[in-house]
N, CA and C atoms as an extended XYZ file, in Angstrom:
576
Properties=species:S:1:pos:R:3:atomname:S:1:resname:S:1:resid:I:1 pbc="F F F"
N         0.817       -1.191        0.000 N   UNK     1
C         0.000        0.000        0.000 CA  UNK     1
C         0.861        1.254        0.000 C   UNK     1
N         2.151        1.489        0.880 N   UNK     2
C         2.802        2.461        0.502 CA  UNK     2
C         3.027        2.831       -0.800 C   UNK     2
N         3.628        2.074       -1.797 N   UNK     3
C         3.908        2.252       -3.228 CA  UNK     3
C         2.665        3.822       -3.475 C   UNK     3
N         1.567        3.016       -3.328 N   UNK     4
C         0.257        3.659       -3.498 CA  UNK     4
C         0.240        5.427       -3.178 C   UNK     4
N         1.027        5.650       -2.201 N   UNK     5
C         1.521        7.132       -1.993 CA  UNK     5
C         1.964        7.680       -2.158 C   UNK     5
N         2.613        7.039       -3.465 N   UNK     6
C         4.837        8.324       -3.783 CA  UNK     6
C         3.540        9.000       -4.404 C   UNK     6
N         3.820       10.498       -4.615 N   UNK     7
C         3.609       11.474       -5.266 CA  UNK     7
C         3.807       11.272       -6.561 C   UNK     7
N         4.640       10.952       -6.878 N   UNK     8
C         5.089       10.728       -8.462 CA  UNK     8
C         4.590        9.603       -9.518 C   UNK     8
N         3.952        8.871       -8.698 N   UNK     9
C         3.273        7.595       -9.161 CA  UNK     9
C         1.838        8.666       -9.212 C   UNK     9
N         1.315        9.051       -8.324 N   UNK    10
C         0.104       10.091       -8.417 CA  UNK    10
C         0.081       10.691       -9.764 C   UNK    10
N         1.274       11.452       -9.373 N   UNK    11
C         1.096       12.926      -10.586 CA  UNK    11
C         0.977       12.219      -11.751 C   UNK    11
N         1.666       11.000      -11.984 N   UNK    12
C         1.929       10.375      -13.465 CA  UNK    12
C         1.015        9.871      -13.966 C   UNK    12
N        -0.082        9.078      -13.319 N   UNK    13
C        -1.390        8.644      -13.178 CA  UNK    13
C        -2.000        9.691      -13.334 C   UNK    13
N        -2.783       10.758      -12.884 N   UNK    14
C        -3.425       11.667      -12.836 CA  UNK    14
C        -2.969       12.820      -14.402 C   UNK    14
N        -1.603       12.789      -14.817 N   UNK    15
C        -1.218       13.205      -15.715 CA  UNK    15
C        -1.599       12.465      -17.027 C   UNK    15
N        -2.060       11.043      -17.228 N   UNK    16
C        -2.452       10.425      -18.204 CA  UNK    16
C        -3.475       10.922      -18.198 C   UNK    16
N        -3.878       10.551      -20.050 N   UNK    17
C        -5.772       10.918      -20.407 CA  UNK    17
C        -6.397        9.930      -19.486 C   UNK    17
N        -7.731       10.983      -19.511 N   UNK    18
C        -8.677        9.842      -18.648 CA  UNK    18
C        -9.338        8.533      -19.401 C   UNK    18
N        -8.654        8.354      -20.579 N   UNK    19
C        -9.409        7.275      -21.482 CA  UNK    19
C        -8.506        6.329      -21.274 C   UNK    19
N        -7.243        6.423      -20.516 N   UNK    20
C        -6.644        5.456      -20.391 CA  UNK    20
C        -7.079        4.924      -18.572 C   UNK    20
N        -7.259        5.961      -18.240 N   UNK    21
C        -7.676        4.980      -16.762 CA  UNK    21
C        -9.164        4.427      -16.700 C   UNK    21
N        -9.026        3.738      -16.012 N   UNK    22
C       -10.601        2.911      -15.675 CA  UNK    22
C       -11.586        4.600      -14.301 C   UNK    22
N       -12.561        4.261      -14.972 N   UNK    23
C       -13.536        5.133      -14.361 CA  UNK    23
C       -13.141        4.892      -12.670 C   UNK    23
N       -12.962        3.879      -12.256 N   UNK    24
C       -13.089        3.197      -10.495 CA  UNK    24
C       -11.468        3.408      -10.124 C   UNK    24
N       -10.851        4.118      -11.066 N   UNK    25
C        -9.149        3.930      -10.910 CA  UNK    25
C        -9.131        5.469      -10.359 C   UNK    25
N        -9.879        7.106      -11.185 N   UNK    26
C       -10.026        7.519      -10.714 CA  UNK    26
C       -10.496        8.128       -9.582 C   UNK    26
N       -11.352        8.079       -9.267 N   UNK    27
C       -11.994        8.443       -7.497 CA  UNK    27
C       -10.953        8.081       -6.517 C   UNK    27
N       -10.326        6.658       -6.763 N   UNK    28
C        -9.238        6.193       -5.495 CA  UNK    28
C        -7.798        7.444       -5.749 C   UNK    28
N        -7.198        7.620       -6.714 N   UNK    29
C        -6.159        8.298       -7.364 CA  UNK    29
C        -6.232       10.085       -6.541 C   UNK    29
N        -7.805       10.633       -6.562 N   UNK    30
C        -8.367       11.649       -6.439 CA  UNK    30
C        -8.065       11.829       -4.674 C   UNK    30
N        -8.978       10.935       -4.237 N   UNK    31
C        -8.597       10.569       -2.956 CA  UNK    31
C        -7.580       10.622       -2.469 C   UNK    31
N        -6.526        9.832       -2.825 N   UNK    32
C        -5.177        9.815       -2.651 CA  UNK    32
C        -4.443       11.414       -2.575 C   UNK    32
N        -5.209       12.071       -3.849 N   UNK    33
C        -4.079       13.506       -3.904 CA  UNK    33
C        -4.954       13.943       -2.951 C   UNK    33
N        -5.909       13.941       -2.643 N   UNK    34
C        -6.636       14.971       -1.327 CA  UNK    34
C        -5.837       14.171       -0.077 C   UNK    34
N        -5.517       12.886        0.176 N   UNK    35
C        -4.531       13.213        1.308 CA  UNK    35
C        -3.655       13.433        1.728 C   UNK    35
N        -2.891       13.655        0.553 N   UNK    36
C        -1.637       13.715        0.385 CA  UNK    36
C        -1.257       15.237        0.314 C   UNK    36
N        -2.072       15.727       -0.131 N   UNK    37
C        -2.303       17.641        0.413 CA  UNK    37
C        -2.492       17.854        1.434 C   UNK    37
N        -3.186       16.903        2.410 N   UNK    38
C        -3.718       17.334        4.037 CA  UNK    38
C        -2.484       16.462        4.677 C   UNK    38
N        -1.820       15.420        4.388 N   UNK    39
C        -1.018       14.724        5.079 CA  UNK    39
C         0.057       15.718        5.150 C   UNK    39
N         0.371       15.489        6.838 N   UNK    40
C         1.986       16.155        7.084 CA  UNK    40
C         3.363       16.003        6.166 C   UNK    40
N         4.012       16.870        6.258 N   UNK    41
C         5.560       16.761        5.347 CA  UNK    41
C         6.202       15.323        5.787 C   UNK    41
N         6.550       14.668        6.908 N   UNK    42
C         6.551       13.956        7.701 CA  UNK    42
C         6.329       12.427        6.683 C   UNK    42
N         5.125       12.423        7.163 N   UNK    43
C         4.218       11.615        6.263 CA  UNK    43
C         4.699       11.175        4.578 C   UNK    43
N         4.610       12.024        4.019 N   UNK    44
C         5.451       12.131        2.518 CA  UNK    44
C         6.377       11.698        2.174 C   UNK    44
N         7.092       11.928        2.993 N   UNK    45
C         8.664       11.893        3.137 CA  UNK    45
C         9.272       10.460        3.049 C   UNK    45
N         8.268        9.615        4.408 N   UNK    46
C         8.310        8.323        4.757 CA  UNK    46
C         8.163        7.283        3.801 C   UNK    46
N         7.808        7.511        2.492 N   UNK    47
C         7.219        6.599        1.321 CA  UNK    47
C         8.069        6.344        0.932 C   UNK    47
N         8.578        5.454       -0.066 N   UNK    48
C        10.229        5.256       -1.004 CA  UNK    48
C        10.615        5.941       -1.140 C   UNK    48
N        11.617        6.102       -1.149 N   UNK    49
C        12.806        6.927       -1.725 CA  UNK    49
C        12.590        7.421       -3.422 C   UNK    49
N        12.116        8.203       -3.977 N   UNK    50
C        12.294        8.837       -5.033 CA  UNK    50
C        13.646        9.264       -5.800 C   UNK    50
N        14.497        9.602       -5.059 N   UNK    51
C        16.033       10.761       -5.513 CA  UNK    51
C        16.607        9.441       -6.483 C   UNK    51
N        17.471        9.884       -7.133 N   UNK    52
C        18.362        9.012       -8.041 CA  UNK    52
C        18.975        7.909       -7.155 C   UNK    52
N        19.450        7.323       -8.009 N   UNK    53
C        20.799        6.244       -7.342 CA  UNK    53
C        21.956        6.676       -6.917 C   UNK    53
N        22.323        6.386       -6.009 N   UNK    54
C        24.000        7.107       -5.183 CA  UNK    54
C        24.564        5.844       -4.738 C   UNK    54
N        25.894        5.922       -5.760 N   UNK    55
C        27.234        4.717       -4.996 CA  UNK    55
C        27.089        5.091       -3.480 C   UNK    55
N        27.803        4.383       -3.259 N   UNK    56
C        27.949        4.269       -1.483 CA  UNK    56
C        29.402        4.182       -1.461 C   UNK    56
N        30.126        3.821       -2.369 N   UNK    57
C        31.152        3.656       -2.603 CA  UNK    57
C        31.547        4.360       -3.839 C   UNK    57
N        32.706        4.820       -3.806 N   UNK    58
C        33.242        5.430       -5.000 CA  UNK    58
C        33.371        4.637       -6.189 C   UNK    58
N        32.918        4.864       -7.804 N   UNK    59
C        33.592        3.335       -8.310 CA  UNK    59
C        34.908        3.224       -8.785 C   UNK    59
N        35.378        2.208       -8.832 N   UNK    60
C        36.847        1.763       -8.877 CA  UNK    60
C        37.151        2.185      -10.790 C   UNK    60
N        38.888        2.255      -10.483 N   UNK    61
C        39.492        3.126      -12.171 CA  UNK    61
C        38.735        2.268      -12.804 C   UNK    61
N        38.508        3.225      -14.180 N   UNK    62
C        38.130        2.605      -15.029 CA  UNK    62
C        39.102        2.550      -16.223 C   UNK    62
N        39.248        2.100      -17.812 N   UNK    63
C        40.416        1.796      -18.245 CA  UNK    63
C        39.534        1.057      -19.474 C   UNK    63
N        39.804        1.835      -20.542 N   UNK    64
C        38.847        1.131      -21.509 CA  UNK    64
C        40.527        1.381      -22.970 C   UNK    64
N        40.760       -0.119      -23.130 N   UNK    65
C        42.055       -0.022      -23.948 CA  UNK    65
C        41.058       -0.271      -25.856 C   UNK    65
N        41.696        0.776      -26.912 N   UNK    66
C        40.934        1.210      -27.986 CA  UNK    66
C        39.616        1.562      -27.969 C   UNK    66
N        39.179        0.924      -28.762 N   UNK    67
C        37.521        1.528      -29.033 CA  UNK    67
C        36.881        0.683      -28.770 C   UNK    67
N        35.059        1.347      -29.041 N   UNK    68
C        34.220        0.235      -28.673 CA  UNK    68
C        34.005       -0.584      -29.759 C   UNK    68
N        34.518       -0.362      -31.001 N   UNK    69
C        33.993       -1.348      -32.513 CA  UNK    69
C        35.372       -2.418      -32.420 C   UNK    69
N        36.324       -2.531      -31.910 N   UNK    70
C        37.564       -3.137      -31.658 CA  UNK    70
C        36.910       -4.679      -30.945 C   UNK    70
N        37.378       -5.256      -31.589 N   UNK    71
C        37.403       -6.721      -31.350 CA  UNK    71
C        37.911       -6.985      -29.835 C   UNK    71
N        37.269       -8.219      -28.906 N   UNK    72
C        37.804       -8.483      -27.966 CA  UNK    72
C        38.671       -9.147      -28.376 C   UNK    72
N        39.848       -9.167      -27.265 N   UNK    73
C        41.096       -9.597      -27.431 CA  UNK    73
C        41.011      -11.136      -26.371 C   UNK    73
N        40.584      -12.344      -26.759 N   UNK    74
C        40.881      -13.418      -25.992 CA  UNK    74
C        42.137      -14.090      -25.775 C   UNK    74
N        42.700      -14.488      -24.730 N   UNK    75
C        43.618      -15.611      -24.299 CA  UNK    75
C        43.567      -16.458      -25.569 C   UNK    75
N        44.625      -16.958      -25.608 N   UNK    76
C        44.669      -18.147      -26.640 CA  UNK    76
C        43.988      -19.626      -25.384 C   UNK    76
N        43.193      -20.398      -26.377 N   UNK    77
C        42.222      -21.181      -25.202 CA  UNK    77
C        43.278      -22.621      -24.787 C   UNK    77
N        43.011      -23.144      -23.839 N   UNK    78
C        43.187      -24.748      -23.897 CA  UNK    78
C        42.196      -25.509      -23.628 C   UNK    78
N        42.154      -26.862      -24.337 N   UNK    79
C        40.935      -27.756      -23.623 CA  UNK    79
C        41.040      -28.049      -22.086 C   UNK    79
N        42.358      -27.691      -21.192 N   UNK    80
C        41.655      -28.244      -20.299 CA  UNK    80
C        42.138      -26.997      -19.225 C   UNK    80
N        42.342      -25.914      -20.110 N   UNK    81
C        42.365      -24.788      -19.113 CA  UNK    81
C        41.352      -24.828      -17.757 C   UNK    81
N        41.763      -24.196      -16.521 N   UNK    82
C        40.996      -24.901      -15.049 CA  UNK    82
C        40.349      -25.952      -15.279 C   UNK    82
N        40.494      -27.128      -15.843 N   UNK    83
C        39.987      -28.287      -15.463 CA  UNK    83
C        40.270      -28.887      -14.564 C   UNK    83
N        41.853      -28.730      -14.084 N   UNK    84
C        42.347      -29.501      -13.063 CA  UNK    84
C        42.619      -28.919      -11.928 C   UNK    84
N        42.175      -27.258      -12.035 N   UNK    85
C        42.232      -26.747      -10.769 CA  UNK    85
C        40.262      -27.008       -9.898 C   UNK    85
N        39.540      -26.948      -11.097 N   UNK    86
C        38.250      -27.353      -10.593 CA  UNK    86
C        38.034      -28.947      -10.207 C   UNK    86
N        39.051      -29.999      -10.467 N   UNK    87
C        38.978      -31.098      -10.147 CA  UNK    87
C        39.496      -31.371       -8.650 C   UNK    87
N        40.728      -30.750       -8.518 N   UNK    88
C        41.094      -30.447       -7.127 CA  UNK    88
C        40.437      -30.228       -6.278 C   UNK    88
N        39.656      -29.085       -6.632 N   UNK    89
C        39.117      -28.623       -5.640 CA  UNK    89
C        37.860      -29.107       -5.013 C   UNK    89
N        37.341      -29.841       -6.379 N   UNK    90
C        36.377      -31.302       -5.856 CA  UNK    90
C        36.952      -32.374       -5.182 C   UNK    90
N        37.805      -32.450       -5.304 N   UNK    91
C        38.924      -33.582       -4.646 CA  UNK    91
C        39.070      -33.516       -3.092 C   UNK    91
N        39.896      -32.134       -3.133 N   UNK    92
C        39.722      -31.351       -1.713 CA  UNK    92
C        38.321      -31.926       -0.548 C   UNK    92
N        37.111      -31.300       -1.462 N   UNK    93
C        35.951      -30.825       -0.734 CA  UNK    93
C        35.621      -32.056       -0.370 C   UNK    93
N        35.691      -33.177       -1.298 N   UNK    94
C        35.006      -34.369       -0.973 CA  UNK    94
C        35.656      -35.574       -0.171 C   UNK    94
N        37.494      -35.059        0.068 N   UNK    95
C        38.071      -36.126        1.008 CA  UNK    95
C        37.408      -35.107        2.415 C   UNK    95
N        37.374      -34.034        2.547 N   UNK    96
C        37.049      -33.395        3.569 CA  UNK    96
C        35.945      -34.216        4.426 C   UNK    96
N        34.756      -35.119        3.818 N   UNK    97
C        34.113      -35.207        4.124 CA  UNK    97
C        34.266      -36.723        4.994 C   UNK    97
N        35.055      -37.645        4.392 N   UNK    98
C        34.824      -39.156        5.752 CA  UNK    98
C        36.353      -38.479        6.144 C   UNK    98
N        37.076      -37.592        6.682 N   UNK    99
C        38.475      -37.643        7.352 CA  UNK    99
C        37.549      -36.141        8.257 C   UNK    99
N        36.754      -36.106        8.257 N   UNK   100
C        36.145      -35.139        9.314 CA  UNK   100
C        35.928      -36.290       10.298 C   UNK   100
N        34.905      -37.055       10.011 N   UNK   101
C        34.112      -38.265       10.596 CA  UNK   101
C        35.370      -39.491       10.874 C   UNK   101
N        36.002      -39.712       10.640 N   UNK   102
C        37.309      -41.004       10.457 CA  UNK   102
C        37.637      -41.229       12.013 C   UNK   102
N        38.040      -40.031       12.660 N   UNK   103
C        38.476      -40.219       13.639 CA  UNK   103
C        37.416      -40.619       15.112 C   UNK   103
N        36.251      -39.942       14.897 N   UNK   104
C        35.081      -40.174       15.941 CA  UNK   104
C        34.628      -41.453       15.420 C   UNK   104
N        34.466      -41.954       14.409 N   UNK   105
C        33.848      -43.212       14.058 CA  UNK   105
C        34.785      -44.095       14.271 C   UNK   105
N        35.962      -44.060       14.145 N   UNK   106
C        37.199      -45.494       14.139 CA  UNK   106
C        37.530      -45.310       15.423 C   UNK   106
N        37.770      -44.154       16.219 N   UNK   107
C        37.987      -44.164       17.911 CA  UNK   107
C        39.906      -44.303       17.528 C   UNK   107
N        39.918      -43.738       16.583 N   UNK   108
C        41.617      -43.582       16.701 CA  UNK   108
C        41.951      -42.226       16.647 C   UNK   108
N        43.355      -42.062       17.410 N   UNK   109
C        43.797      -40.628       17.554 CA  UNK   109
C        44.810      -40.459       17.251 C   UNK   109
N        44.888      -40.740       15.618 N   UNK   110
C        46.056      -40.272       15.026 CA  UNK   110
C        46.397      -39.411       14.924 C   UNK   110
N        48.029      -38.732       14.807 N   UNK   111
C        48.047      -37.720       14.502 CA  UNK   111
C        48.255      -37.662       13.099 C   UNK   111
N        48.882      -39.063       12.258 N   UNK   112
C        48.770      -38.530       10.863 CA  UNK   112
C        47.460      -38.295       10.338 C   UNK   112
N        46.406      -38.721       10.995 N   UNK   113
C        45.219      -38.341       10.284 CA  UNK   113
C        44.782      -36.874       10.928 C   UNK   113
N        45.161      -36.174       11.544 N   UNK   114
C        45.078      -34.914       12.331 CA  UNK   114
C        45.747      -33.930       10.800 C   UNK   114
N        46.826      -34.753       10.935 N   UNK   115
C        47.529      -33.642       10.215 CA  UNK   115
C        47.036      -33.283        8.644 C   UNK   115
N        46.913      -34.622        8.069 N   UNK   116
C        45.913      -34.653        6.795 CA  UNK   116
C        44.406      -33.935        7.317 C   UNK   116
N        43.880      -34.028        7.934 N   UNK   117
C        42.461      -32.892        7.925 CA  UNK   117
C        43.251      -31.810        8.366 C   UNK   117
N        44.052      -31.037        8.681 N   UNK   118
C        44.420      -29.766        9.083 CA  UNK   118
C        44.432      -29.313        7.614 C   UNK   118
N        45.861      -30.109        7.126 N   UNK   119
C        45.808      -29.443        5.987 CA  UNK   119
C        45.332      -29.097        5.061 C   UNK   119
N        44.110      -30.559        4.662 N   UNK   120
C        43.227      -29.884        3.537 CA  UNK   120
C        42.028      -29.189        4.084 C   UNK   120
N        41.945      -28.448        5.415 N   UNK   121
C        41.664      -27.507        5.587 CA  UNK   121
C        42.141      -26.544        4.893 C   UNK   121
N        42.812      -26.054        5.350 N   UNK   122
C        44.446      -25.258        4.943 CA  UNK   122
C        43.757      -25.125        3.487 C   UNK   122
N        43.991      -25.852        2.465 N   UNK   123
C        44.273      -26.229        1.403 CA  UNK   123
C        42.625      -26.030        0.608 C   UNK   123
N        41.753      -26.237        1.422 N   UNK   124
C        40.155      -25.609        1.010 CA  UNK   124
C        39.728      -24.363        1.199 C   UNK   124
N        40.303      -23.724        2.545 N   UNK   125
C        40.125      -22.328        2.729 CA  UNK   125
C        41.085      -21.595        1.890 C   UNK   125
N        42.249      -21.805        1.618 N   UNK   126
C        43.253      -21.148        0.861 CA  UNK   126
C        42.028      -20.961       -0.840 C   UNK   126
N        41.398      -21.936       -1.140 N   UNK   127
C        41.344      -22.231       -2.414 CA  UNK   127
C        40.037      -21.382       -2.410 C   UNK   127
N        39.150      -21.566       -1.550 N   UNK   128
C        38.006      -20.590       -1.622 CA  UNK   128
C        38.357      -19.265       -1.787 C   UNK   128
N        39.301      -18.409       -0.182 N   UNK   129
C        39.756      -17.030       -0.451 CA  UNK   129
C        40.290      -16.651       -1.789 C   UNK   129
N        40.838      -17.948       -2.512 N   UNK   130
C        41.400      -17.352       -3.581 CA  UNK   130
C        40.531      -16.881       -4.733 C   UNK   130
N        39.385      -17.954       -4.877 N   UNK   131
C        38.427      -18.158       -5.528 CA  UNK   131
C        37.974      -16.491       -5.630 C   UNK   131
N        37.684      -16.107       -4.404 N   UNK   132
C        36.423      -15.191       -3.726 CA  UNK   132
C        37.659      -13.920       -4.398 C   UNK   132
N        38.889      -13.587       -4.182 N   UNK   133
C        39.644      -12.751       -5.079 CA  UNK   133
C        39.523      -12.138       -6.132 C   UNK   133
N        39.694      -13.628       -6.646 N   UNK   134
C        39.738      -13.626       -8.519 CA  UNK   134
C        38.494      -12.524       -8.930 C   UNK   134
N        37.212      -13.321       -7.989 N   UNK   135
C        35.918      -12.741       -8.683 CA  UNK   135
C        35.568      -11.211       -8.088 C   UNK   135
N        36.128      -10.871       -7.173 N   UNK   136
C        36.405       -9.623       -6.182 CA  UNK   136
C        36.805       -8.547       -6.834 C   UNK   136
N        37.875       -8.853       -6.888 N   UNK   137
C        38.896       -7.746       -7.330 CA  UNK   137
C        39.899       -8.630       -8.781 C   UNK   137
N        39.617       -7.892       -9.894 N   UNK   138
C        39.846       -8.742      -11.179 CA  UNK   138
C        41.185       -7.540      -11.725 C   UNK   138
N        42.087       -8.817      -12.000 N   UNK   139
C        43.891       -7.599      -11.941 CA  UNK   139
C        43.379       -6.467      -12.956 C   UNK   139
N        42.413       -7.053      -13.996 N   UNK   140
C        42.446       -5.369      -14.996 CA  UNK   140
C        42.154       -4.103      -14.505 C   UNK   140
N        41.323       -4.558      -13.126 N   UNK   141
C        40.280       -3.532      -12.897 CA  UNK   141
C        41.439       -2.687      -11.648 C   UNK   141
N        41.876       -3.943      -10.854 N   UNK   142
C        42.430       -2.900       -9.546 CA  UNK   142
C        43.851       -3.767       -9.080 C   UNK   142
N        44.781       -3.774      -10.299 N   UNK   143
C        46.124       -4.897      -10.359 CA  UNK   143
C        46.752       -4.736       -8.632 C   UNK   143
N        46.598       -3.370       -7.963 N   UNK   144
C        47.792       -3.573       -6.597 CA  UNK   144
C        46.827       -4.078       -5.362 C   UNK   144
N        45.571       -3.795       -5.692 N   UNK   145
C        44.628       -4.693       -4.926 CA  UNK   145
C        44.525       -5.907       -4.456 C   UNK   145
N        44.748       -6.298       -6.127 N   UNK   146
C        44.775       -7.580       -6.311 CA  UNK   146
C        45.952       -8.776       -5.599 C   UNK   146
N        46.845       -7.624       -5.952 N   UNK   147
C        48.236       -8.213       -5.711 CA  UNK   147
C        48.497       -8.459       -3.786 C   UNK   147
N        47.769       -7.256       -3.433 N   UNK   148
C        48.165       -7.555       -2.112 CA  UNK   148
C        46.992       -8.622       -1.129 C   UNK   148
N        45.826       -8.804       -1.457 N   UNK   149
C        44.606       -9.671       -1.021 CA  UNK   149
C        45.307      -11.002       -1.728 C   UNK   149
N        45.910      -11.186       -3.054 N   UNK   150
C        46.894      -12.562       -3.109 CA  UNK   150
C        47.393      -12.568       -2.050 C   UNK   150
N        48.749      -11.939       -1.624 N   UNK   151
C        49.473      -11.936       -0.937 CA  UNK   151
C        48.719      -12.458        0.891 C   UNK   151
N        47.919      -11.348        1.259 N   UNK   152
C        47.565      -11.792        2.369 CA  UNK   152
C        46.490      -12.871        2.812 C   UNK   152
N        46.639      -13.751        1.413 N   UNK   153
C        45.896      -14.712        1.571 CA  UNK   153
C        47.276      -16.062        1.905 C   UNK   153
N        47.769      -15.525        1.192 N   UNK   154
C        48.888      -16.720        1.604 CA  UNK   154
C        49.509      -16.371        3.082 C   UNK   154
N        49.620      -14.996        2.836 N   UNK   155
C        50.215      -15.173        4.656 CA  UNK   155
C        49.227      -15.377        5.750 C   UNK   155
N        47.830      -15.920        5.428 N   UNK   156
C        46.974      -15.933        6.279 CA  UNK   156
C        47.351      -17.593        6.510 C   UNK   156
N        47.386      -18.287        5.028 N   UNK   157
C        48.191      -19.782        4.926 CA  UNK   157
C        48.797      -20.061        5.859 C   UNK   157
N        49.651      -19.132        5.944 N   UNK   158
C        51.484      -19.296        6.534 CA  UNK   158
C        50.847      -19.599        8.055 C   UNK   158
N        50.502      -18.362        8.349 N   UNK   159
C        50.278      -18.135       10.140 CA  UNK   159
C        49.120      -19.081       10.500 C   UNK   159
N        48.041      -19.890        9.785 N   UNK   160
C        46.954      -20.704       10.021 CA  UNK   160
C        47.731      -21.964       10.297 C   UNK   160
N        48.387      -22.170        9.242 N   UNK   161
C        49.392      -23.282        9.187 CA  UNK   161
C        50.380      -23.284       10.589 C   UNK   161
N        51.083      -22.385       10.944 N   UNK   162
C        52.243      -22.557       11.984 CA  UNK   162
C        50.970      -22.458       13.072 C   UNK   162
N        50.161      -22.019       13.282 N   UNK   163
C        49.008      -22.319       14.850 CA  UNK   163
C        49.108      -23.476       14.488 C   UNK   163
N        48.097      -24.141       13.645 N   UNK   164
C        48.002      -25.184       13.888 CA  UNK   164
C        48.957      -26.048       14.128 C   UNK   164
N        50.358      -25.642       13.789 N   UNK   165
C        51.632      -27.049       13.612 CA  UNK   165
C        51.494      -26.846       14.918 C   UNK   165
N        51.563      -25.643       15.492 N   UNK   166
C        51.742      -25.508       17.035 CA  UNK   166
C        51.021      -26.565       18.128 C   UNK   166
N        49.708      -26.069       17.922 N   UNK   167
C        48.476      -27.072       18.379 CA  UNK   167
C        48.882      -28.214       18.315 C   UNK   167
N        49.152      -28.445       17.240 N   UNK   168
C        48.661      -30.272       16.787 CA  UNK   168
C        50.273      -31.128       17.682 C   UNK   168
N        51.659      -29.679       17.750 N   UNK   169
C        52.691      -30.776       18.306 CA  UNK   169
C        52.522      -30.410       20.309 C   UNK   169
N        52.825      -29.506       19.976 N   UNK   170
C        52.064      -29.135       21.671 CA  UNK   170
C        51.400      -29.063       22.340 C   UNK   170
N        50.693      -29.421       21.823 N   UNK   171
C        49.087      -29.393       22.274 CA  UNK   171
C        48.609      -31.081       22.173 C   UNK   171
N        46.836      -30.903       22.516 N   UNK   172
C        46.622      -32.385       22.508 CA  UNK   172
C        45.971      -32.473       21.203 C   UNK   172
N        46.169      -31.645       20.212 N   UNK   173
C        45.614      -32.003       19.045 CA  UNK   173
C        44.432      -31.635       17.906 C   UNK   173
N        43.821      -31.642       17.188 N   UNK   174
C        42.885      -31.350       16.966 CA  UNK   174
C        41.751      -32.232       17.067 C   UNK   174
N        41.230      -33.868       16.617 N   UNK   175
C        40.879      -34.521       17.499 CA  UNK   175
C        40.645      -34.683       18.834 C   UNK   175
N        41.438      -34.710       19.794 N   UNK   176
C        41.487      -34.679       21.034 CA  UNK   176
C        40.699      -33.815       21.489 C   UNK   176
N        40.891      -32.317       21.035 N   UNK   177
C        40.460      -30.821       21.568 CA  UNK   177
C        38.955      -30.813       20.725 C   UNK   177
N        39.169      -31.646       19.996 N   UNK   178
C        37.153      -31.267       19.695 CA  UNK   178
C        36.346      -32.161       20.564 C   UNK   178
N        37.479      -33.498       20.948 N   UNK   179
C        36.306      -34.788       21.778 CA  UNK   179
C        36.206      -33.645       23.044 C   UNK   179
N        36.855      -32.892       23.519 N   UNK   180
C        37.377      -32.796       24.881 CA  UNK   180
C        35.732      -31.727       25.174 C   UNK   180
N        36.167      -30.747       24.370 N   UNK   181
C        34.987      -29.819       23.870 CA  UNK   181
C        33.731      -30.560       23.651 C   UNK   181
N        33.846      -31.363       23.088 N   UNK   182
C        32.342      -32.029       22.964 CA  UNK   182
C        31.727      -32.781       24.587 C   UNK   182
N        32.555      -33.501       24.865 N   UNK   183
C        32.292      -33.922       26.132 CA  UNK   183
C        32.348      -32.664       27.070 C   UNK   183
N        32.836      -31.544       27.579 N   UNK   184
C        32.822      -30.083       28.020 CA  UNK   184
C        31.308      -29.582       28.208 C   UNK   184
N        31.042      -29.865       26.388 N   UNK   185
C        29.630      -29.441       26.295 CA  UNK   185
C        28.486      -30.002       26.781 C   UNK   185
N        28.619      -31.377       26.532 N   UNK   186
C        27.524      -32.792       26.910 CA  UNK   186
C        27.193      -32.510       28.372 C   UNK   186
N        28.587      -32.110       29.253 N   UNK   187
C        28.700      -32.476       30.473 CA  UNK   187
C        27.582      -31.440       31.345 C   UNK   187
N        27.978      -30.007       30.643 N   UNK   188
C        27.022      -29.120       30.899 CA  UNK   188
C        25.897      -28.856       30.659 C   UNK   188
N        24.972      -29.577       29.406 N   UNK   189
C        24.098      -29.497       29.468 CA  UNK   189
C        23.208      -30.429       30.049 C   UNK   189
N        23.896      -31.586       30.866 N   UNK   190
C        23.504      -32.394       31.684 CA  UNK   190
C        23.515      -31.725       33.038 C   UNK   190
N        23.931      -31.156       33.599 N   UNK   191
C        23.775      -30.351       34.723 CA  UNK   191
C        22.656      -29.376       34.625 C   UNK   191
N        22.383      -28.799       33.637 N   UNK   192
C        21.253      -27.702       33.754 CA  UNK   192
C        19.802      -27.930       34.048 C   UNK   192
């Protein structure tokens, strides 16, 4: 029903011939501008937003190389260009899934199997942030951007990686520290 009140939807309506509106379209339309003359400034105001569109953000360089009748310029192709980075990364996602479960279901507390789920942690989050980059910030558009969100994606690698080496040798593990936590949790909500 708000819609029903912008002013400008009024005037535009009311500005058409009357052979285009329905006889029962006017009286409501009429109505409308009589309250909208007696309604407070207040009131008016509160309906959609009318004014143009405004970035919120500045937009990023722009960079338009020849003309617009100029042929795009493609990569020379391969058949299996990212094929094998999109296979990976199915690879990745889907050992992720029984080496989550491996250790609570078999009741073993390996650490080589600790260390294999750390890493293709590691190795799935690395691949997403990178993912989320590419499509983010694209080198034509904003190349030192680009360059440095690469960058602090790998050093996010680096330092995710050395916690965890930390954890997993000094510590009791990652296994261990989720049973421990889980039982932590169980324990307390049995008390309440």
């Amino acid at each position: 029903m708000a819609f029903a009140l912008r002013p400008t939807l009024i005037r535009q309506a009311l500005a058409m011939p009357s052979s285009r509106l329905t006889t029962s379209a006017i009286p409501a339309l009429r109505t409308q501008q009589y309250f909208l003359r007696r309604a407070p400034l207040a009131l008016q105001q509160a309906t959609f937003q009318t004014s143009s569109k405004r970035a919120i953000l500045p937009p990023l360089p722009q960079r338009m190389e020849g003309t617009v009748n100029d042929a795009v310029r493609l990569p020379p192709s391969e058949p299996s260009h990212g094929n094998y980075h999109w296979t990976f990364e199915r690879l990745v996602s889907a050992a992720l899934l029984p080496i989550t479960v491996a250790p609570f279901a078999a009741g073993s507390l390996s650490p080589l199997l600790d260390g294999t789920f750390i890493g293709l942690i590691i190795v799935h989050s690395f691949i997403g942030f990178q993912s989320a980059i590419a499509d983010y910030f694209p080198k034509w558009r904003v190349p030192y951007l680009r360059k440095a969100a690469d960058w602090a994606n790998v050093l996010a690698v680096v330092v995710v990686g050395w916690g965890w080496y930390e954890f997993e040798t000094n510590d009791v593990g990652l296994t261990e520290g989720v049973r421990r936590i889980w039982k932590a949790g169980s324990k307390a909500e049995g008390t309440i």
